[in-house]
C-alpha positions in Angstrom: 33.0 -38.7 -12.3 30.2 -39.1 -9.3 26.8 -39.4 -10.6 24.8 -36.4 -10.3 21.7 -36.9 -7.9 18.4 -37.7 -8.8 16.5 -34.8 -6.3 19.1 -31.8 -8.6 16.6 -32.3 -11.3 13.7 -33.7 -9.8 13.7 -32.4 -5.9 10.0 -32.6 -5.1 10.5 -35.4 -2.4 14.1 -34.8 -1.5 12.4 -34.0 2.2 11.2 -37.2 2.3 13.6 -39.2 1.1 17.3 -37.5 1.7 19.1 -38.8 3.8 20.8 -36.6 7.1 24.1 -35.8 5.1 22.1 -34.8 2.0 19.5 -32.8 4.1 22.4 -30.9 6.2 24.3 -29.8 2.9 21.0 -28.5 1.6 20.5 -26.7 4.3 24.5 -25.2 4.1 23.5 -24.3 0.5 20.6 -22.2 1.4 22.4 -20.4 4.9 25.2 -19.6 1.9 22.4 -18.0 -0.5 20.5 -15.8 2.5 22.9 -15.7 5.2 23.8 -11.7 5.4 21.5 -11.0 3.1 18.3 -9.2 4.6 16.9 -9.2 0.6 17.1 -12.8 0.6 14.6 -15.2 2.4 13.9 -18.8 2.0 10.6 -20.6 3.6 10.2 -23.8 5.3 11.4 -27.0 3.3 12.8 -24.9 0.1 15.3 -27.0 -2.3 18.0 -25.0 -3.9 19.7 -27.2 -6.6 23.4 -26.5 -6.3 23.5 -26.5 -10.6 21.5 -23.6 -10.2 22.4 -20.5 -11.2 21.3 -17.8 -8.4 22.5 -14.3 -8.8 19.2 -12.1 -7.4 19.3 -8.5 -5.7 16.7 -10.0 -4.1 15.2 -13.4 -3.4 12.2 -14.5 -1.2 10.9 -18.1 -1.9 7.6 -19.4 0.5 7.5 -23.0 2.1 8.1 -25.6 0.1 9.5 -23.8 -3.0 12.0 -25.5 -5.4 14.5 -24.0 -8.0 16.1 -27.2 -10.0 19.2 -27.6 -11.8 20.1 -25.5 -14.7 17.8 -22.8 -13.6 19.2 -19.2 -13.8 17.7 -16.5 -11.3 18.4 -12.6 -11.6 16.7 -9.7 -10.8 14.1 -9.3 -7.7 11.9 -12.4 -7.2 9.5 -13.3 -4.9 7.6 -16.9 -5.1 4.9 -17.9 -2.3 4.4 -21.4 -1.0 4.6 -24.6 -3.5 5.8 -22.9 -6.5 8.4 -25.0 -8.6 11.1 -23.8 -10.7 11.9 -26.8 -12.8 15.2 -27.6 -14.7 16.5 -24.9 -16.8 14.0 -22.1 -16.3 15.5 -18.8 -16.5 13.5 -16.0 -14.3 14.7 -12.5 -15.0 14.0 -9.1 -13.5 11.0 -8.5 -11.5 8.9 -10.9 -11.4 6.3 -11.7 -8.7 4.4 -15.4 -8.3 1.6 -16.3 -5.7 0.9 -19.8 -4.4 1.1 -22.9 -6.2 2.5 -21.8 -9.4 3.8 -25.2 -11.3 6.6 -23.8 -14.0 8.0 -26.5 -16.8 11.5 -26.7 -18.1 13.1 -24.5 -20.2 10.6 -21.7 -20.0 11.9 -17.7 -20.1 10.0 -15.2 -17.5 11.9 -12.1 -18.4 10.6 -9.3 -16.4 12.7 -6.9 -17.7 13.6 -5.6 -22.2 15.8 -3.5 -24.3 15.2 -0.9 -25.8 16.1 -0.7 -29.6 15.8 3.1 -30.7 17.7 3.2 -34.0 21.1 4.6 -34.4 22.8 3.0 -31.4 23.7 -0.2 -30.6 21.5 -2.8 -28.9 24.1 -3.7 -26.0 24.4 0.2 -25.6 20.5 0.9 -25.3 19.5 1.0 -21.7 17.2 -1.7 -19.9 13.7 -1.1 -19.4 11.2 -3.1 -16.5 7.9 -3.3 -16.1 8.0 -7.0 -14.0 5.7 -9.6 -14.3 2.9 -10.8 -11.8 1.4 -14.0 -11.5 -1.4 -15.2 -9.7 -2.3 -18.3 -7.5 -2.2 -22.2 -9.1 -0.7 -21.2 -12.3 0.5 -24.1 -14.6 3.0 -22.9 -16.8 4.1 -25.7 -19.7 7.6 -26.3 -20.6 9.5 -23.9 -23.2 6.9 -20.9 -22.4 8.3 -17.7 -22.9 6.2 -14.9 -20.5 7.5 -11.2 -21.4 7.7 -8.0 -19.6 5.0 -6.0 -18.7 2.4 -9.6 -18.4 0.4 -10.3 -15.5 -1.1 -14.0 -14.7 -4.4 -14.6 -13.2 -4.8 -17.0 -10.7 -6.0 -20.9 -12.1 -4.5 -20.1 -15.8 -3.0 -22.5 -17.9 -0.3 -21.6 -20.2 0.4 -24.2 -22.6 3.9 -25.4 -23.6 5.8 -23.4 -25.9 3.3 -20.4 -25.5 4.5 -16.9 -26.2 2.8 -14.4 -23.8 3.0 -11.3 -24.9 -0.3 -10.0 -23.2 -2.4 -10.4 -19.7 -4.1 -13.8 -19.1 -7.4 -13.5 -17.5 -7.9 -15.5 -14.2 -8.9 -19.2 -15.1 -7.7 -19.1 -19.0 -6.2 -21.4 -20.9 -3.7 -19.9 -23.4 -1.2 -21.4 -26.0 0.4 -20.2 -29.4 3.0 -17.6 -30.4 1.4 -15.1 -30.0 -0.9 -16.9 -27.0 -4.5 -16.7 -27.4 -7.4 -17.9 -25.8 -8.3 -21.7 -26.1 -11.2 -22.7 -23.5 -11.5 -22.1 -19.8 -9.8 -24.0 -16.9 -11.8 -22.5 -14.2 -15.2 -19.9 -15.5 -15.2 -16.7 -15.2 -18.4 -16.6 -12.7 -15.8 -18.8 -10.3 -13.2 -16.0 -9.9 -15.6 -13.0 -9.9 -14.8 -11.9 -13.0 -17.6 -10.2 -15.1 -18.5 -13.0 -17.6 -18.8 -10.9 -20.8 -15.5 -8.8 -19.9 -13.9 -12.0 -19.4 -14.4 -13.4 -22.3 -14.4 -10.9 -24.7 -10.9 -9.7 -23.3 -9.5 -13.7 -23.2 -10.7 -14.0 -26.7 -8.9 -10.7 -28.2 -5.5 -12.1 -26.3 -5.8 -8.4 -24.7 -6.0 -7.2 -21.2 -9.2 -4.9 -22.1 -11.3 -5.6 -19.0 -9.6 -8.1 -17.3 -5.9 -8.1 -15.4 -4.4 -10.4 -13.2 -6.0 -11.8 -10.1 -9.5 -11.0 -11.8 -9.6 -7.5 -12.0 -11.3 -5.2 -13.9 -9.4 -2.1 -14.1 -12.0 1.0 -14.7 -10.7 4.4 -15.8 -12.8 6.4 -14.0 -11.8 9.7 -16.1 -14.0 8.1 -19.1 -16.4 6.8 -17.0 -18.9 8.6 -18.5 -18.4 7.5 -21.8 -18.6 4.1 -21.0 -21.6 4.6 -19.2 -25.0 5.7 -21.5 -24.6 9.6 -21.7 -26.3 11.6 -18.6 -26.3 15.3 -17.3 -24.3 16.0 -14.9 -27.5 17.0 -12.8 -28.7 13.2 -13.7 -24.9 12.0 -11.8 -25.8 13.5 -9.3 -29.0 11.9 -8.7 -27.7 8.9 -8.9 -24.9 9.3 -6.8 -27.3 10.8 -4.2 -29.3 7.6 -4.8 -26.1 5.6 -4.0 -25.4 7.1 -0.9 -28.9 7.2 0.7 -28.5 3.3 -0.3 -25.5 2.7 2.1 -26.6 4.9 4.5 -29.6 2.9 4.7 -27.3 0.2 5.0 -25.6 1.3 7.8 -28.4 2.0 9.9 -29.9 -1.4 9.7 -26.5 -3.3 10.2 -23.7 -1.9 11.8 -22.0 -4.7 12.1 -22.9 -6.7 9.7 -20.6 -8.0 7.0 -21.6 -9.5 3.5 -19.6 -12.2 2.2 -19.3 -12.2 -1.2 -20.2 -15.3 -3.2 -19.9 -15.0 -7.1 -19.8 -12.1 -8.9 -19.1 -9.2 -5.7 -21.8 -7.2 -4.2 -21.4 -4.1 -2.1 -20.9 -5.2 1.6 -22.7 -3.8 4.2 -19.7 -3.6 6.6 -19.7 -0.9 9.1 -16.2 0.8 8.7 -14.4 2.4 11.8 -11.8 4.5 10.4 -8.4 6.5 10.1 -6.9 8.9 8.0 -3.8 9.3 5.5 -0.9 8.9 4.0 1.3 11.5 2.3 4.6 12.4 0.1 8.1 12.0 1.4 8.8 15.4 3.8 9.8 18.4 1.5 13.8 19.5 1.7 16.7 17.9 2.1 19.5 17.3 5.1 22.6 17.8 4.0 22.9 13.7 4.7 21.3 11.0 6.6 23.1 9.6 9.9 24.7 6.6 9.3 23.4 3.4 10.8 25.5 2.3 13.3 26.0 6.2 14.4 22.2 6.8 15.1 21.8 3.2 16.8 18.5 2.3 14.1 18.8 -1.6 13.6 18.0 -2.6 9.5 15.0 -4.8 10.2 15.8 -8.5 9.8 12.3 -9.8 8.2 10.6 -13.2 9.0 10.3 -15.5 5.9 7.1 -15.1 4.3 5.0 -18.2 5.4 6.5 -17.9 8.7 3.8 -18.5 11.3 3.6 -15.4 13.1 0.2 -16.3 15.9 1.5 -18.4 18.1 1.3 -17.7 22.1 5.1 -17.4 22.1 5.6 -15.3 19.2 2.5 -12.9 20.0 4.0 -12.4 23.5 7.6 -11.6 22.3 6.4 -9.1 19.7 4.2 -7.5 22.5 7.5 -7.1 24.6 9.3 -5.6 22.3 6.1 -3.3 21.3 6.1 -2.6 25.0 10.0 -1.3 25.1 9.9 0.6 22.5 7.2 2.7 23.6 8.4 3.6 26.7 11.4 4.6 24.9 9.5 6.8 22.5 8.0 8.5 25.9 11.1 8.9 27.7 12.4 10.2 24.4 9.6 13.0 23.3 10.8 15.9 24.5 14.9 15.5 23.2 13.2 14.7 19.6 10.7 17.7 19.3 13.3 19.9 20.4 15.6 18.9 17.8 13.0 20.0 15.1 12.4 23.4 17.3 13.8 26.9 15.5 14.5 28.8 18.0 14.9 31.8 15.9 11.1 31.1 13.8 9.5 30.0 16.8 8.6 27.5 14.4 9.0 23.2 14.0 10.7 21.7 11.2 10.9 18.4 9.8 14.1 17.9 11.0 17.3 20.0 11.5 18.9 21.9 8.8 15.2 21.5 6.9 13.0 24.5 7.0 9.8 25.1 8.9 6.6 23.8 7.3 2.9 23.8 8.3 2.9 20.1 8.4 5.8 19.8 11.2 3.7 21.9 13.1 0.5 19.7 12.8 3.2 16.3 13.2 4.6 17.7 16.7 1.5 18.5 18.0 0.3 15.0 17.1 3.5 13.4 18.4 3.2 15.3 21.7 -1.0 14.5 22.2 0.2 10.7 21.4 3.8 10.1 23.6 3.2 13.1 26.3 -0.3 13.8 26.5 -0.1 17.7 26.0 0.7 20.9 23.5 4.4 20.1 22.6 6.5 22.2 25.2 8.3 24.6 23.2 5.3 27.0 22.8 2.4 27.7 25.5 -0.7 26.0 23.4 -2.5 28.9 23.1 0.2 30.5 20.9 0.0 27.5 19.1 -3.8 27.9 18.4 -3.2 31.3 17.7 -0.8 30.8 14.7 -2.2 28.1 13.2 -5.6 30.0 13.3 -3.5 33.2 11.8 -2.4 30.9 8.9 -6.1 30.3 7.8 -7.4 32.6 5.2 -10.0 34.5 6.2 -12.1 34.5 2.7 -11.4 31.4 1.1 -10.3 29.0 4.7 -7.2 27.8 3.0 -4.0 27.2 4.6 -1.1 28.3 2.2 2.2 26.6 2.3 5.3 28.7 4.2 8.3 29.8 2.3 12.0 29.1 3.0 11.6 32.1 5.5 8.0 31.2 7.5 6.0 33.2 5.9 2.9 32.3 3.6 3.0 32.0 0.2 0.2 33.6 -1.9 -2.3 32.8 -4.2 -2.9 29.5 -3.4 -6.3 27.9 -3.0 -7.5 23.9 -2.5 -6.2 22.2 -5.2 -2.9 23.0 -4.4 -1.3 19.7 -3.1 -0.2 21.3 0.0 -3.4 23.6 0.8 -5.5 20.8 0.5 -3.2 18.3 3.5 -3.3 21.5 5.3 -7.5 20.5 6.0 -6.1 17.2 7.7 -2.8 18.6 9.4 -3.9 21.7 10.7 -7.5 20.6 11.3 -6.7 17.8 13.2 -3.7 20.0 15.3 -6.4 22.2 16.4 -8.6 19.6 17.7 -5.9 18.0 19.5 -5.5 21.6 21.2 -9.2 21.9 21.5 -9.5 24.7 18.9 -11.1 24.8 15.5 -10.7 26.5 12.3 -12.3 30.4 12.6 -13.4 30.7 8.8 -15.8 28.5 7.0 -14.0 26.5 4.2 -15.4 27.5 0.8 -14.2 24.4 -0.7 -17.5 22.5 0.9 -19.2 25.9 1.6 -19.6 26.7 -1.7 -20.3 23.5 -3.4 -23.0 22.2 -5.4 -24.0 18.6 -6.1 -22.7 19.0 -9.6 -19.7 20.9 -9.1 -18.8 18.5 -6.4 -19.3 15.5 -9.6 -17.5 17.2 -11.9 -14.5 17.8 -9.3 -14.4 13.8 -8.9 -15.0 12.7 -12.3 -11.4 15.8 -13.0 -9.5 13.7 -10.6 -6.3 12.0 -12.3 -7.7 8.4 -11.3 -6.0 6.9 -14.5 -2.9 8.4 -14.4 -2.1 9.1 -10.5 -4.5 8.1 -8.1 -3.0 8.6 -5.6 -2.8 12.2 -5.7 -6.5 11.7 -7.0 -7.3 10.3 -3.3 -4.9 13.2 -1.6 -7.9 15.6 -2.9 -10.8 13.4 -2.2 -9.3 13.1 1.6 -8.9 16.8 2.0 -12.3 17.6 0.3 -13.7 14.7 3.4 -12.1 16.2 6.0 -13.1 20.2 4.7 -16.9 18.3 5.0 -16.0 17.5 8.5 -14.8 20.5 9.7 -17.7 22.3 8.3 -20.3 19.9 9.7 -18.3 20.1 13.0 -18.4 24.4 13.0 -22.1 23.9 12.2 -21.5 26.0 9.1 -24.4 24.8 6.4 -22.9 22.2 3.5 -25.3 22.9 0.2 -28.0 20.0 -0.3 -27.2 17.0 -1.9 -23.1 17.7 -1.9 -22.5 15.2 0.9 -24.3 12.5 -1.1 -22.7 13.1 -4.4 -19.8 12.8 -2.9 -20.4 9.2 -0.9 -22.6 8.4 -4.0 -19.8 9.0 -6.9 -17.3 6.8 -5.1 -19.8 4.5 -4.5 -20.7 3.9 -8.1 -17.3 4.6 -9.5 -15.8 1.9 -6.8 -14.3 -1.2 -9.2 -15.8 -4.1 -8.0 -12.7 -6.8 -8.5 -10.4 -4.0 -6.2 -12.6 -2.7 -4.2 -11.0 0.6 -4.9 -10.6 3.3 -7.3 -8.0 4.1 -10.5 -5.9 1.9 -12.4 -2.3 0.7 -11.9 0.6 1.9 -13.6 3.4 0.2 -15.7 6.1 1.7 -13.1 3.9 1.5 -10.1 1.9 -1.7 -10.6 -0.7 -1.4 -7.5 1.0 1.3 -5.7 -0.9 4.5 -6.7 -4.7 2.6 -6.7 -3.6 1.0 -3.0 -2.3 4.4 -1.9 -4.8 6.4 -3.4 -7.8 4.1 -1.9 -5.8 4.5 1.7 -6.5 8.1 0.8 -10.1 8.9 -0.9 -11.0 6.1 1.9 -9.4 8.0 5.3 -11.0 11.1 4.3 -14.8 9.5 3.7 -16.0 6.5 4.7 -13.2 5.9 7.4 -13.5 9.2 8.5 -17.8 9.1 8.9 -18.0 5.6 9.8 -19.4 4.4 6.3 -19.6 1.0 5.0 -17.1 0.0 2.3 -18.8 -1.1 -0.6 -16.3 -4.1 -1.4 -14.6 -4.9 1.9 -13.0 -8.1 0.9 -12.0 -7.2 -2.5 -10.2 -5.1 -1.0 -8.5 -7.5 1.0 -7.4 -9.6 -2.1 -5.9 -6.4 -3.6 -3.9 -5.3 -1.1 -2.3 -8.3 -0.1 -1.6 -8.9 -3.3 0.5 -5.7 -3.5 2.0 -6.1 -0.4 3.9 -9.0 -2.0 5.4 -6.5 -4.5 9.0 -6.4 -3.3 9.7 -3.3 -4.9 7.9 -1.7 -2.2 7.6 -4.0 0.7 11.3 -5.8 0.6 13.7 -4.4 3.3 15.2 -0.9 2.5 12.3 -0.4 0.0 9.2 0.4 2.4 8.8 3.6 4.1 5.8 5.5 6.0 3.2 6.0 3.0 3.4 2.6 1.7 3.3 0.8 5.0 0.6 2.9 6.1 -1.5 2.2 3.0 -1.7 -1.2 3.7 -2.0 -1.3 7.2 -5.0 1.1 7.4 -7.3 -0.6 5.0 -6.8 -3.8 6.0 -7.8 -2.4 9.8 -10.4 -0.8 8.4 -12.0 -4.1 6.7 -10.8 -6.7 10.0 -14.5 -6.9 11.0 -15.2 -9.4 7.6 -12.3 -11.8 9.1 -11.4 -12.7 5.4 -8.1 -13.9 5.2 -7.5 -13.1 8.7 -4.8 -15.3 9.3 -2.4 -13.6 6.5 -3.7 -10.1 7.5 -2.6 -11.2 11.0 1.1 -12.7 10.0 1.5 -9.4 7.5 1.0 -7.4 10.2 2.8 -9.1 12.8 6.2 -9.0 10.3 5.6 -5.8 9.4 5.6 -4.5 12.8 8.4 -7.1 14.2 11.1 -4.9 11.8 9.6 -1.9 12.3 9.5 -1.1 15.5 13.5 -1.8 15.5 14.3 1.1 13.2 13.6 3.6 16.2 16.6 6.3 16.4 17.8 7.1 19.9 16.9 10.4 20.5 15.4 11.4 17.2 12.3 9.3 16.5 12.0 7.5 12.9 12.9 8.3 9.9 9.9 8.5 6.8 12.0 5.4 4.8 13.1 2.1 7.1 17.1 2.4 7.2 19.1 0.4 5.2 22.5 0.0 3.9 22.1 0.6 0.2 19.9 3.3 1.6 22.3 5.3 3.6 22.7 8.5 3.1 18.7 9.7 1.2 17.4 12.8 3.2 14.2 10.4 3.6 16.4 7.7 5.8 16.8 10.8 8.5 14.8 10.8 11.1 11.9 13.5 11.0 8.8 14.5 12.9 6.4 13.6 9.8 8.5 10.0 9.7 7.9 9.8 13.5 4.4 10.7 13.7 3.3 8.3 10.6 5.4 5.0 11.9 3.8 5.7 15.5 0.6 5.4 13.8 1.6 2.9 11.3 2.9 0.7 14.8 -0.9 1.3 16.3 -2.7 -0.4 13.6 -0.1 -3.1 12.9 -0.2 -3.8 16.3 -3.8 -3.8 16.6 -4.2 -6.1 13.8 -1.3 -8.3 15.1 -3.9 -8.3 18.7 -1.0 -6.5 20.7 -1.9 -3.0 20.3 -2.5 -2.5 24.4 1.2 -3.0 24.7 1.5 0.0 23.1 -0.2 2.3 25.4 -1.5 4.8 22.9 -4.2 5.2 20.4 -3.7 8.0 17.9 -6.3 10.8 18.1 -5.7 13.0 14.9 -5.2 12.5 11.5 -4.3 8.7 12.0 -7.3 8.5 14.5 -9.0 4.6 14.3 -12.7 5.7 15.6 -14.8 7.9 13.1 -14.6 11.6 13.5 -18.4 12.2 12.4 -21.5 10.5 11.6 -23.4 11.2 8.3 -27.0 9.6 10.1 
């Protein structure tokens, strides 16, 4: 029997000492594991033990990566640079690693449990997942177990045969069964980290306070209570006082940017700004084009770790850019049409889906940005004059339609829909160079309190996303009003600025907390939202630009969003807009810069001949979902979404475009 080779067990210099033979089979190992496989990616100078066991739905490993012998992979992982996966590890589930994360033999990550109701079988019960995150330079001993649901901070220690059933602050050292604090490997005032919160949380073996990758998640719905108790009157002084703070800010540096050193600060960065992201279009085609029939390409993603700047590479992605929008010119007029009813005189999504408010505000956007003018079908003044019809004339809300085009009733602005209808419509009528006729009462009638209690209601806990949704349309009423010279109550502005301002967690940047299904998704979505609509939208300074940086890069490395089939328009978008909207700091431009660049690189091949893009990349386990068809509200987002990924990427002039509604980069107002 041949000897087994040293490097299967212990492959951390098979690169530098394997011979030719030995490196060439490697390689034919890893072509078998990815090749085909647009879910699996492998970096630069990855070892694959061929005694491994790797059975993944998905798989991305960075440069430099190993998996031993004996190890046994399932489930959706993604490792960055460095990271080694040592003999007989098992990682299971989801389960996402940063950087430099050292992982002994024989220890369990098992992003993914059981349940065990009574009266039925274990190997009946159905598998639950919550995935497992862990942060940059993690040593994890041998024979550790790490459950479902945990996140790892960056620098932690966790010592052999540990049992962690709970978050590890950034920079702990943990050990035991359960695992509990023992001493710190790096101090909490080196990662950010509030001190007190730190500790207190590391020494209760809790994730009170303190989550992975140093952040303190605050739920801003019992804000209050944590703070000492004040009047609502007294909130709104101080959120007043907040805002005349930045303001201040602004005026004295507009280009200024604060780096932060220690525990964070508020920056003084001058944002320019953009607006939003929304829900997957309403209705349902009867079924989605297949791939090959609508000539959209699956994007083939660069490994992560791939450099992406280089003259060569920035020039190819700027052809390509190029192409594909003169295809999307040449193209306008067949792919509004298709959305057209003749018989409403009306644009839906797409065919077979009924007209909506929104398709009329994403045509007119699409035709401003590929043709220049009102989209064809109607002369622009009728256009005008039914959106204007559609505007309340008491309240200024903008009711959904019905299956027939006509309005519902009843509705007012915290109605999901009314309140995008501020953005949509709003912005359609600029681009026509009209306005809303009727003041909007949401900001009209306002007071600094009322406007307080309406952010402190917001579901920021539980779904902020749809808690940023209202902030942005609440923003954008303040605009409109400002812009119609209609008077906005004293003090409501800087309530407004001031409560996000105070409320903003200073280890995100942002606003809300994560959720066990969603991990980042709804606080990055909803910041991309409450943001657009406010200090994008005015030209304000964030008050932790490079938190959030950190935070959103961090999510997108969550491959249950961002691997191939899994992104679409919102999530993209979300990304791609703050980290725009924070490129003036320059922190951690060079991974902005190759994010972007890869993003847009598969992007801009999922264009459908003809028929625009569809709000979810194609795919082929996604063929077939109504949100794989291609739409106006896909179309418009992506051609947005390709401005400021291109912009970031420094090829954006290929383009020839700059989107000038919703998605708009510049400010829309000033508050000074």
């Amino acid at each position: 029997m041949p000897a087994i080779a040293a490097h299967e067990y212990s492959p951390w210099d098979f690169w530098r000492e394997a011979s030719v033979d030995e490196r060439d089979a490697q390689l034919a190992i890893q072509h078998t594991l990815v090749d085909g496989r647009a879910d699996h990616s492998l970096g630069e100078q990855c070892f694959i033990s061929e005694l491994a066991s790797i059975d993944n739905d998905s798989l991305r490993l960075g440069d430099r990566t190993y998996v031993a012998a004996g190890a046994y992979l399932t489930g959706h992982l993604l490792a960055g640079a460095d990271c080694s996966i040592n003999p007989y590890t098992v990682i299971r589930g989801r389960v996402t690693m940063g950087d430099g994360v050292r992982i002994g033999a024989h220890t369990s990550i098992l992003g993914f449990n059981h349940s065990m109701e009574s009266g039925t079988p274990v190997f009946r019960q159905p598998l639950t997942s919550k995935g497992i995150e862990i942060g940059d330079d993690v040593w994890i001993g041998s024979h550790v177990v790490i459950l479902d649901g945990v996140r790892v901070g960056s620098h932690a220690v966790l010592a052999a045969s540990a049992v962690v059933t709970k978050d590890v602050p950034a920079g702990a050292v943990v050990g035991g069964n359960p695992a509990r604090f023992i001493r710190w490997r790096v101090e909490p005032d080196d990662t950010g980290v509030a001190p007190d919160a730190a500790a207190d949380a590391a020494a209760r073996g809790t994730d009170e306070g303190v989550g992975a990758g140093a952040s303190v998640q605050v739920d801003a719905e019992n804000a209050a209570e944590e703070r000492s108790p004040v009047s609502q009157t007294g909130a709104a002084f101080a959120a007043a006082a907040a805002m005349r703070a930045i303001v201040s800010q602004a005026a004295a540096s507009e280009d200024d940017a604060v780096s932060v050193d220690g525990p964070p600060t508020p920056s003084t960065q001058t944002s320019a700004s953009v607006p939003d992201s929304t829900s997957a279009p309403a209705g349902a085609a009867a079924s989605a084009p297949d791939l090959a029939s609508t000539g959209a390409r699956a994007p083939t993603s660069v490994p992560a770790g791939t450099p992406a700047s280089t003259a060569d590479a920035t020039a190819g992605l700027a052809e390509r850019v190029a192409e594909l929008a003169v295809r999307a010119r040449e193209e306008a007029s067949a792919l509004l049409q298709r959305s057209w009813d003749d018989d409403l005189e009306l644009f839906a999504d797409r065919p077979g889906a009924a007209p909506t408010v929104r398709a009329q505000g994403d045509a007119i956007e699409i035709a401003d940005l590929l043709l220049g003018t009102a989209p064809p079908q109607a002369p622009a003044a009728a256009q005008i004059r039914r959106l204007q019809d559609w505007q309340d004339a008491a309240t200024g809300a903008v009711a959904p339609l019905a299956s027939d085009g006509r309005q519902e009733a009843g509705l007012g602005f915290s109605h999901g829909d009314v309140a995008y209808h501020v953005l949509s419509v709003g912005y359609a009528l600029d681009l026509l160079g009209s306005a809303f006729p009727a003041p909007l009462t949401w900001v009209t009638a306002a007071t600094p309190e009322r406007v307080i209690t309406f952010c402190e209601s917001l579901p920021w806990a539980s779904d902020a996303w749809n808690a940023g949704h209202h902030i942005d349309g609440f923003g954008t009423a303040l605009l409109w009003t400002r812009r119609a010279g209609h008077p906005i109550p004293a003090g409501v502005e800087e309530a407004l600025f001031g409560w996000l301002v105070v409320n903003a967690d200073p280890h995100t940047g942002m606003w809300g907390s994560p959720s066990a299904d969603g991990g980042l998704l709804p606080v990055v979505n909803g910041f991309y939202r409450a943001s657009r609509g406010t200090f994008a939208q005015f030209g304000m300074p964030l008050p932790y630009p490079e938190r959030v940086i950190d935070t959103v890069l961090r999510h997108a490395r969550d491959p249950r969003w961002f691997a191939v089939g899994a992104r679409n328009a919102c999530n993209v978008l979300d990304v791609a807009h703050p980290l725009w909207l924070t490129r003036a700091t320059g922190y951690r431009g060079d991974e902005v810069r190759d994010l972007a660049a890869r993003l847009l690189s598969d992007a801009v091949s999922t264009w459908v001949p003809g028929a625009g893009f569809s709000f979810r990349e194609p795919a082929p386990a996604t063929r077939g979902l109504a949100e794989t068809e291609p739409g106006l509200q896909g179309t418009e987002m992506w051609l947005a979404i390709l401005w400021y990924l291109a912009d970031l990427a420094g090829v954006s002039d290929a383009l020839g475009y700059r989107p000038r509604g919703v998605h708009r980069p510049e400010p829309a107002a000033t508050l000074r």
